[in-house]
LUMLUM-864228 format. One line per field, with one value per atom (N, C-alpha, C, O): residue number from 1; residue in one letter; chain; x, y, z negated. Coordinates in steps of 0.1 Angstrom, whole numbers. Layout:
BEGIN
num = (NUM; ...)
residu = (A; ...)
chaine = (A; ...)
u = (X; ...)
v = (Y; ...)
w = (Z; ...)
END
This chain:
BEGIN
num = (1; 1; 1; 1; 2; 2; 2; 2; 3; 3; 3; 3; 4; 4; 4; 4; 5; 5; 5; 5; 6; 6; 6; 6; 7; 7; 7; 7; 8; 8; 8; 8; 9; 9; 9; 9; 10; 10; 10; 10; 11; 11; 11; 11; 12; 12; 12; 12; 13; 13; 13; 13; 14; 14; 14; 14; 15; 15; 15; 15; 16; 16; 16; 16; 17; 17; 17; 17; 18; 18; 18; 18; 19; 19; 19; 19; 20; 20; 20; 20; 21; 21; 21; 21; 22; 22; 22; 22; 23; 23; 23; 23; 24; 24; 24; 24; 25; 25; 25; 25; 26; 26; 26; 26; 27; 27; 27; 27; 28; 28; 28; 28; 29; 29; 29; 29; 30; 30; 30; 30; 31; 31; 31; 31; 32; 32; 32; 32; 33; 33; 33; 33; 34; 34; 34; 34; 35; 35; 35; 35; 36; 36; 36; 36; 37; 37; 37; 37; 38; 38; 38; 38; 39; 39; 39; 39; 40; 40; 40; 40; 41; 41; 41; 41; 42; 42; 42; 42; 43; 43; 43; 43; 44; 44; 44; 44; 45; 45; 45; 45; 46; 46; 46; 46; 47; 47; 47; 47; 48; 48; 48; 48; 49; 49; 49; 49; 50; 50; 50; 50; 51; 51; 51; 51; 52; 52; 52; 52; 53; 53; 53; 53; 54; 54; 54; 54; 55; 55; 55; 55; 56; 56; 56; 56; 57; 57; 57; 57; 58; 58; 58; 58; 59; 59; 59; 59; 60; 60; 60; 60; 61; 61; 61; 61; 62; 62; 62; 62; 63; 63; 63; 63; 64; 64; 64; 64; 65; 65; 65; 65; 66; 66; 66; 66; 67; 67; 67; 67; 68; 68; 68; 68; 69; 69; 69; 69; 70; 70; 70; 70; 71; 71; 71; 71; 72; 72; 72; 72; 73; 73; 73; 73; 74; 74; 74; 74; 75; 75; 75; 75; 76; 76; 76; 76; 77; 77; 77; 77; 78; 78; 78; 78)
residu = (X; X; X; X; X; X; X; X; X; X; X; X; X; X; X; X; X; X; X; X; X; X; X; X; X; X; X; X; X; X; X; X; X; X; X; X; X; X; X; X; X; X; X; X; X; X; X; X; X; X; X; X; X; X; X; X; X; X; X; X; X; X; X; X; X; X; X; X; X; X; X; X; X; X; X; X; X; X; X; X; X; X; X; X; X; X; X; X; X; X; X; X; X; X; X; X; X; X; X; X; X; X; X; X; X; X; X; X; X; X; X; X; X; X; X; X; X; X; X; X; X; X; X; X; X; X; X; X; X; X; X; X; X; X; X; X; X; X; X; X; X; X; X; X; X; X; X; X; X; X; X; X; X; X; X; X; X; X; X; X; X; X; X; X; X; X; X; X; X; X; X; X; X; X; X; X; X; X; X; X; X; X; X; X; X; X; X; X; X; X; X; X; X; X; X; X; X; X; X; X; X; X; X; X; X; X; X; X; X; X; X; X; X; X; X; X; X; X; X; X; X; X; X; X; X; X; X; X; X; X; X; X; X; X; X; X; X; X; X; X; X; X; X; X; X; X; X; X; X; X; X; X; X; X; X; X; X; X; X; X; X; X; X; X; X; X; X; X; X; X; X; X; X; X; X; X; X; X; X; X; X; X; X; X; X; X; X; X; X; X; X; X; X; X; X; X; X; X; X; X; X; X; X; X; X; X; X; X; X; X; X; X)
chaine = (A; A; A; A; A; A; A; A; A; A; A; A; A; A; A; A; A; A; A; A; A; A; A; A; A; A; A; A; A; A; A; A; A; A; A; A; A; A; A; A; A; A; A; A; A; A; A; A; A; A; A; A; A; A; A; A; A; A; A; A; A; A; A; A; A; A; A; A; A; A; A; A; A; A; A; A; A; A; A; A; A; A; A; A; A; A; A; A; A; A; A; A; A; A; A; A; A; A; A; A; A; A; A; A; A; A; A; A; A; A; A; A; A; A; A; A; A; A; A; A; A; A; A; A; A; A; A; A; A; A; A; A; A; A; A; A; A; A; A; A; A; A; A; A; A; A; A; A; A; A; A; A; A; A; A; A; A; A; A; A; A; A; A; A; A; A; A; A; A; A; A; A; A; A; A; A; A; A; A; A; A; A; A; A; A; A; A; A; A; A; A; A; A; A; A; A; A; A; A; A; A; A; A; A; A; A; A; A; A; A; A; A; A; A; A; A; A; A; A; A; A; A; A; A; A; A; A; A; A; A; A; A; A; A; A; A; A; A; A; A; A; A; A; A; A; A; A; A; A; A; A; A; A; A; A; A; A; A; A; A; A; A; A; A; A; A; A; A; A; A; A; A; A; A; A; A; A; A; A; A; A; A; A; A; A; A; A; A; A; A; A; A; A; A; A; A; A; A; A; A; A; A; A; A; A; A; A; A; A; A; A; A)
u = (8; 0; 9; 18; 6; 12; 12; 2; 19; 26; 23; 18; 26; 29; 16; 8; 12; 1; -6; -18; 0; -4; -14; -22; -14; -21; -31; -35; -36; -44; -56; -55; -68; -82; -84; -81; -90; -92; -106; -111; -109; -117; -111; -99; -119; -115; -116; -122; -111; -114; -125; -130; -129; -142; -132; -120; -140; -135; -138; -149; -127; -133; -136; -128; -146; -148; -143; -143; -140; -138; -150; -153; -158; -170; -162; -169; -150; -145; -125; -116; -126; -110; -99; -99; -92; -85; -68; -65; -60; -47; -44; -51; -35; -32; -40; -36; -49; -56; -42; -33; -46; -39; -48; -60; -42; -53; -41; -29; -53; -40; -47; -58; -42; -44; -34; -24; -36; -32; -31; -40; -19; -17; -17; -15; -22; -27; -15; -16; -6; 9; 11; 19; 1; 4; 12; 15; 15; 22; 9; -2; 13; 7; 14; 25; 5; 11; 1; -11; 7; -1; 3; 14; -6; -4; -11; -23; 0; -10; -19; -16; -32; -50; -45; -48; -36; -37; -30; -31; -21; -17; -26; -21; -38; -46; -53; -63; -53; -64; -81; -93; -73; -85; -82; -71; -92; -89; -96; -108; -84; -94; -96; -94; -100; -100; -94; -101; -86; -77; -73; -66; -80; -73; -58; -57; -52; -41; -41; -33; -55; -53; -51; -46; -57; -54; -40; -40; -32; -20; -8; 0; -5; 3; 23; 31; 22; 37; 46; 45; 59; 70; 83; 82; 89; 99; 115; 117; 125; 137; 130; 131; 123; 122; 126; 130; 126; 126; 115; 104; 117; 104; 97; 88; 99; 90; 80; 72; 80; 74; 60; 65; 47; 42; 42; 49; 39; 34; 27; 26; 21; 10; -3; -6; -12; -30; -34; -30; -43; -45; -64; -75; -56; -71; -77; -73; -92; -99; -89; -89; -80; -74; -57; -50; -49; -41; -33; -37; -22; -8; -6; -3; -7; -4; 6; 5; 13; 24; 20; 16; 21; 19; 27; 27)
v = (-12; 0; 12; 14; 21; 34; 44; 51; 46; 56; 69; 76; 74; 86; 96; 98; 102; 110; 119; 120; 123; 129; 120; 126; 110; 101; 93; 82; 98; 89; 97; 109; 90; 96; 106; 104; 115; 128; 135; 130; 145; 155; 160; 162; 163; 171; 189; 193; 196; 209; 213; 223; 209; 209; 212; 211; 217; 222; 235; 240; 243; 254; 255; 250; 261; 257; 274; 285; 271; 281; 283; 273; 302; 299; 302; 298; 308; 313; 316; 325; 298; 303; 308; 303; 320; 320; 313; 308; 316; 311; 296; 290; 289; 280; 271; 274; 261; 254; 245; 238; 249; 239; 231; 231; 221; 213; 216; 213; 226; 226; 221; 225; 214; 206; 209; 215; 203; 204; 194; 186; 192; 179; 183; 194; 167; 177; 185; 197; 180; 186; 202; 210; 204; 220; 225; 236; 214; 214; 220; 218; 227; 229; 220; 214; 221; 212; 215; 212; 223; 221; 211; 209; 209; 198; 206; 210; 208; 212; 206; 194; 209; 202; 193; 182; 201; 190; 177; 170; 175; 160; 154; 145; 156; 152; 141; 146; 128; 123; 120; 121; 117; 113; 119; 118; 124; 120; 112; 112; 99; 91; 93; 104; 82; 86; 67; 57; 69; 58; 59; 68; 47; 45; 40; 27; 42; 34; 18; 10; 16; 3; -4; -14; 5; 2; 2; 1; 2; 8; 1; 4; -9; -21; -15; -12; -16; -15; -22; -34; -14; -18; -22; -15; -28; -28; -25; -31; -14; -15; -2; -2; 8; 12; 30; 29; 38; 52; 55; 48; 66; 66; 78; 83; 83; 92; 84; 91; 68; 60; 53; 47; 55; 47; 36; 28; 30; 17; 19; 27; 8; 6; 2; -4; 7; 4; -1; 5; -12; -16; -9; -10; -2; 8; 4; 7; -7; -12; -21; -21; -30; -41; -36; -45; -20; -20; -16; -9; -20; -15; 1; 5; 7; 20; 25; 21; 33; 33; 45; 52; 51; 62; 65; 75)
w = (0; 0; 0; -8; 8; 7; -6; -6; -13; -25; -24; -33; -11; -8; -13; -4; -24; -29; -15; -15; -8; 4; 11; 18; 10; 21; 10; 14; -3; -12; -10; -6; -13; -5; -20; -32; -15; -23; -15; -5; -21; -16; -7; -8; 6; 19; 14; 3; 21; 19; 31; 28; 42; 50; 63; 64; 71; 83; 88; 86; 95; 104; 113; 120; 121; 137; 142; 135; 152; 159; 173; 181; 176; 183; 200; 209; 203; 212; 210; 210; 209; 205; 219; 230; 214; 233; 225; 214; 237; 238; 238; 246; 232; 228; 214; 203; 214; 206; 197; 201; 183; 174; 167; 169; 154; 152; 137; 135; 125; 116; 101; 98; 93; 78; 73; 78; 56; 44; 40; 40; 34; 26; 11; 6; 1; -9; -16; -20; -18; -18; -19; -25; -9; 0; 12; 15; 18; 29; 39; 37; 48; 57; 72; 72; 83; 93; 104; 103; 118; 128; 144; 147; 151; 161; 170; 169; 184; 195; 199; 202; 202; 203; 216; 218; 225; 237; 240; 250; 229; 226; 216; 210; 210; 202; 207; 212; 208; 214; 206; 209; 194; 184; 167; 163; 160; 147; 140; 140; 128; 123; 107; 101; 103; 89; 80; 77; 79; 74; 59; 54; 52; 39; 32; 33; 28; 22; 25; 31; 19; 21; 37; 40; 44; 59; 70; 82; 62; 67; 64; 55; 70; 67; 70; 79; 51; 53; 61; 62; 70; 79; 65; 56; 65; 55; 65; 76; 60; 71; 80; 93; 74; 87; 82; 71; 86; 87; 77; 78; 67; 53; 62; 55; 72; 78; 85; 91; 85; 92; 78; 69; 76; 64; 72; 65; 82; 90; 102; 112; 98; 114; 108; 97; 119; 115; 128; 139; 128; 138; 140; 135; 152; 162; 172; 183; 170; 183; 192; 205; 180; 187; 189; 193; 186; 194; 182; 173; 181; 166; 172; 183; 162; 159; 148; 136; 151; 141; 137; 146; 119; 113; 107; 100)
END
């Protein structure tokens, strides 16, 4: 199971929408930590919602790596 407090299920803070966003689309969250973190919208394909327990430790691997979750049949690395 994953350790890392950032990734343990908590209360969401909700979402904001935007009605007419211009420029460049980001996709930006919080970890509960306080980290902030944004991702350009246009490599976004999906967002899911994954528990700890879903997320099968790699052992030997890079700690920026938690594992892999398997999505509609396919290994996904997180």
């Amino acid at each position: 199971m994953v350790g890392n407090q950032d990734f343990l299920p908590g209360q969401g803070t909700g979402i904001q929408e935007l009605e007419n966003p211009e420029g460049e689309l980001h996709l930006r969250f919080y970890l509960p930590s306080g980290n902030e973190f944004a991702l350009p919208a246009m490599d976004i394909r999906e967002v899911i919602s994954q528990s700890p327990e879903g997320i099968t430790v790699i052992p030997n691997v890079s700690p920026l790596l938690l594992g892999t979750i398997n999505l509609r049949g396919r290994v996904i690395w997180v």
